[in-house]
C-alpha positions as CSV (number, residue, x, y, z in Angstrom):
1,X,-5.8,-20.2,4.6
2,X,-9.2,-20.7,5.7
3,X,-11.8,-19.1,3.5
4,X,-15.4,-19.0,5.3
5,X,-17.0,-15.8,3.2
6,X,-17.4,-16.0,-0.8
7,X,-16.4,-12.1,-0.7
8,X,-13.3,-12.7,0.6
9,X,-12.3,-15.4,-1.6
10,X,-13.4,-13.0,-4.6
11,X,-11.5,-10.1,-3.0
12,X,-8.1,-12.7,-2.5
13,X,-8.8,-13.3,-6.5
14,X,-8.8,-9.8,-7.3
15,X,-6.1,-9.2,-5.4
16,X,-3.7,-11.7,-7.0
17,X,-4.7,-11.5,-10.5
18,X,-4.5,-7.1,-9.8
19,X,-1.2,-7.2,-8.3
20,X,1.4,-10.2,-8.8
21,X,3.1,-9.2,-11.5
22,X,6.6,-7.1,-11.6
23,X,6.6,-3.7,-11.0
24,X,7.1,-1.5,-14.1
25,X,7.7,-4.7,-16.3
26,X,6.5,-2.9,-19.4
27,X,5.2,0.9,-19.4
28,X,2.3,-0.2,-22.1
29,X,1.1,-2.8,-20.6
30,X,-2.6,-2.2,-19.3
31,X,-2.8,-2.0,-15.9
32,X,-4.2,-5.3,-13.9
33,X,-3.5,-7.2,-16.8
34,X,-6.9,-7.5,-19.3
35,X,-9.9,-5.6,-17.5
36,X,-11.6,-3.3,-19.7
37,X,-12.0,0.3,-17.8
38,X,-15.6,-0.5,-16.3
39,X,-14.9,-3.9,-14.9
40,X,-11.7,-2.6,-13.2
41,X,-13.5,0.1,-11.4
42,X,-16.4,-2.2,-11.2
43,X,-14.9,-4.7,-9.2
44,X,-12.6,-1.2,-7.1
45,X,-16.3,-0.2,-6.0
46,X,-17.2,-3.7,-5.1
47,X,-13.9,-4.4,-2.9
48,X,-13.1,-1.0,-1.3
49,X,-15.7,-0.6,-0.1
50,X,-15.3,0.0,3.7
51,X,-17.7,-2.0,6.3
52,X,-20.6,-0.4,6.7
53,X,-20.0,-0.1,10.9
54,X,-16.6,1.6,10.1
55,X,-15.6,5.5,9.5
56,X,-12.5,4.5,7.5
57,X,-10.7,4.7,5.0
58,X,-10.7,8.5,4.9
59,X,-11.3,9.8,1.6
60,X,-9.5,12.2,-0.5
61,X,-10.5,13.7,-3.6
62,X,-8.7,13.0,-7.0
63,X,-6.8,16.6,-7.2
64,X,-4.2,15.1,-4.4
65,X,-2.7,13.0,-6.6
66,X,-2.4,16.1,-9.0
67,X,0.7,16.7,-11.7
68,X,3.3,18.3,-9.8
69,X,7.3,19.3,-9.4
70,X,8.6,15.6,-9.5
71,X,5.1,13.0,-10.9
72,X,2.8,13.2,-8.4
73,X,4.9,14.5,-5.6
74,X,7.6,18.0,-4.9
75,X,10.3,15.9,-4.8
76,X,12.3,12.5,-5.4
77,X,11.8,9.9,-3.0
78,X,14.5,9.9,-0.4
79,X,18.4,8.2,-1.2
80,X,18.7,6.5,2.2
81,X,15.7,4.5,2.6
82,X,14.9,1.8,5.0
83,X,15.5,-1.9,4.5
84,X,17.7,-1.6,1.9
85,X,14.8,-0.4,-0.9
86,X,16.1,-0.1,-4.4
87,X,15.2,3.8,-4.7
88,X,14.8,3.7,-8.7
89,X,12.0,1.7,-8.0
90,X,10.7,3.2,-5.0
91,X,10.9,7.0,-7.0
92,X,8.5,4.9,-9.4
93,X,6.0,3.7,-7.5
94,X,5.6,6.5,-5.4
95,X,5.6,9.0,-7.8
96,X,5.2,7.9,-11.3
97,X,2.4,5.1,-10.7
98,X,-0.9,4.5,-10.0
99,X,-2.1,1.4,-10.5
100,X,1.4,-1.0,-10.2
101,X,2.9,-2.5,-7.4
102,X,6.1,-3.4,-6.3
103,X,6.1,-7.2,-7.3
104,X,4.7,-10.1,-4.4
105,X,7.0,-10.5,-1.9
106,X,9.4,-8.2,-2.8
107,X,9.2,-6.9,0.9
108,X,10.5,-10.2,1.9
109,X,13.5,-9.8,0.1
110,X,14.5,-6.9,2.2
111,X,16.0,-6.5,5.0
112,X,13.3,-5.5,6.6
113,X,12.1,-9.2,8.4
114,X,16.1,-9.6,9.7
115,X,15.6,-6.2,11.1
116,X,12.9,-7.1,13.4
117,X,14.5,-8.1,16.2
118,X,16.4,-5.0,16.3
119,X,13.5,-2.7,15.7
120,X,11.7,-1.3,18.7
121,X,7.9,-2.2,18.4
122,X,5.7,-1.5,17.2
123,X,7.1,-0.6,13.6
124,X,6.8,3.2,12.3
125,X,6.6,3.5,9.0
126,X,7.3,6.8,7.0
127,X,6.5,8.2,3.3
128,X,9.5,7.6,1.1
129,X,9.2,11.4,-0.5
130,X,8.2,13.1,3.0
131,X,9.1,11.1,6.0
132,X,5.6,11.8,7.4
133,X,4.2,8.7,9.5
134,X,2.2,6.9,7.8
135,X,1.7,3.5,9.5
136,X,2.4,1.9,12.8
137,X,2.0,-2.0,13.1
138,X,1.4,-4.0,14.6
139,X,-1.9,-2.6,16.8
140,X,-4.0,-4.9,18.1
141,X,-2.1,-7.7,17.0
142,X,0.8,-9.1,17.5
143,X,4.6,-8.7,15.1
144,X,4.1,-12.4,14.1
145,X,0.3,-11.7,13.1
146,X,1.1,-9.2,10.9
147,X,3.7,-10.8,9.4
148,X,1.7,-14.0,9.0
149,X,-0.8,-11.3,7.0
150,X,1.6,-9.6,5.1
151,X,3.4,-12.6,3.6
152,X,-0.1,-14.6,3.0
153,X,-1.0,-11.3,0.9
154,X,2.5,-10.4,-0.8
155,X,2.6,-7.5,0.2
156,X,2.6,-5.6,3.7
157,X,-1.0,-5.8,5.0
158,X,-2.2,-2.7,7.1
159,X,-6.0,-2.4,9.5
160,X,-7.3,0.4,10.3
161,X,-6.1,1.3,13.9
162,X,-2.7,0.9,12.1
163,X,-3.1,4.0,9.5
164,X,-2.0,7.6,10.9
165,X,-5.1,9.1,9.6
166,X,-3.5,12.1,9.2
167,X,-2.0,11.8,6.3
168,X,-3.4,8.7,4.9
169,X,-5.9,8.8,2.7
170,X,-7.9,6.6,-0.2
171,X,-9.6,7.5,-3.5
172,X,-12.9,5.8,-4.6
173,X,-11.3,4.1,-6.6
174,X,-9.3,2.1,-3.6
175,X,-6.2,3.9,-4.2
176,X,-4.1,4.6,-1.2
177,X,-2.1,7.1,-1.0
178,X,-0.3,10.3,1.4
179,X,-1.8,13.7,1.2
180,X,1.2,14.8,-0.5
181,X,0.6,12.6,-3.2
182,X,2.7,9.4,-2.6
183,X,1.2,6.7,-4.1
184,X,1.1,3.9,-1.4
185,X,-1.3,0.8,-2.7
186,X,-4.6,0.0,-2.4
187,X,-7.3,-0.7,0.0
188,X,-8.8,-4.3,-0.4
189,X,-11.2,-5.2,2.4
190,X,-11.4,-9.1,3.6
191,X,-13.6,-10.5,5.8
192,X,-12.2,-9.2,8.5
193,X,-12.6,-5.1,7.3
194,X,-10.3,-3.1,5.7
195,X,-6.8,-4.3,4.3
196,X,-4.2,-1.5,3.3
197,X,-2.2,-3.3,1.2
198,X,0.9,-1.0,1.1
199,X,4.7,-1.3,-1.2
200,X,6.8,-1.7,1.6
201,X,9.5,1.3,-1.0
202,X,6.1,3.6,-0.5
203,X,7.0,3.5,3.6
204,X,10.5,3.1,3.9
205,X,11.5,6.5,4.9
206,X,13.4,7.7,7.0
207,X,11.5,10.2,9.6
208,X,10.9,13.9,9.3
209,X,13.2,16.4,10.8
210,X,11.6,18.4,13.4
């Protein structure tokens, strides 16, 4: 990958050293590995933040990701989610978690890329607890673009134009996350803007019933 802008290579370093580790490995462990509280939101302000000719992310305040029924959600993630998603770890991430990720390239050992070709384009994906939309991908781009993104990332890679700003919504902090209070991932901006980058068991529900 071609790197022209110092910010983005520091934001690909953050990234890596933040999130490729297993998810839930150990419950004590600190999370992004050794950054004392200050540097880790330190280097959150510095990478999340939006581009300056942008109105995203939209921003939610701290109380939606509130104590409630089941962690930070009503309710348990759904049983019959997409792409073959192990749902002890999905119910996890989504709504015991806010800081882990599902480990890099876990969404590659899915079902979800073998599904493609059988998927009607672009992609809808739905909140794991709710089955609200969340995403649709690709926009403005093509399936093997955001592919190409997702896997050079480790995880799947979101833009802007592909968030259903409805019910997505980020913290300060770059936390993503569903109004409900489904922890999603986090927001790390590249060169190119804002990068949602989402745990494929976070949007791998099925849809809502009308």
């Amino acid at each position: 990958m071609k790197l022209t802008k110092p910010c983005t290579l520091l934001a690909l370093a953050f990234q890596v050293n933040a999130f490729t580790r297993p998810s839930f490995a150990s419950k004590s462990g600190a999370p992004f590995g050794a950054k004392s509280g200050s540097t880790q939101r330190g280097l959150f302000n510095l990478f999340s933040s939006p581009a300056s000719d942008s109105k995203y992310p939209v921003y939610a305040e701290e109380s939606v990701m509130s104590k409630k029924a089941h962690g930070t959600s009503e309710k348990p993630v759904q049983k019959d989610l997409r792409w073959n998603c192990d749902f002890d770890t999905a119910d996890r991430i989504c709504n015991f978690n806010r800081h882990y990720a599902e480990y890099a390239g876990y969404w590659t050992s899915t079902d979800f890329l073998k599904s493609i070709p059988n998927e009607e384009l672009p992609i809808k994906f739905y909140d794991s607890v709710t089955g609200e939309l969340l995403f649709t991908a690709p926009v403005g781009r093509t399936m093997e673009e955001f592919v190409k993104e997702s896997q050079s990332h480790g995880w799947p890679s979101f833009r802007d134009e592909e968030c259903n700003w409805d019910h997505v919504r980020c913290l300060r902090d770059g936390e993503c996350v569903s109004q409900t209070g489904t922890h999603l991932g986090h927001n790390i901006p590249d060169g190119s803007g804002n990068r949602y980058c989402i745990n494929l068991v976070s949007v791998a529900g099925q849809p809502k019933e009308d």
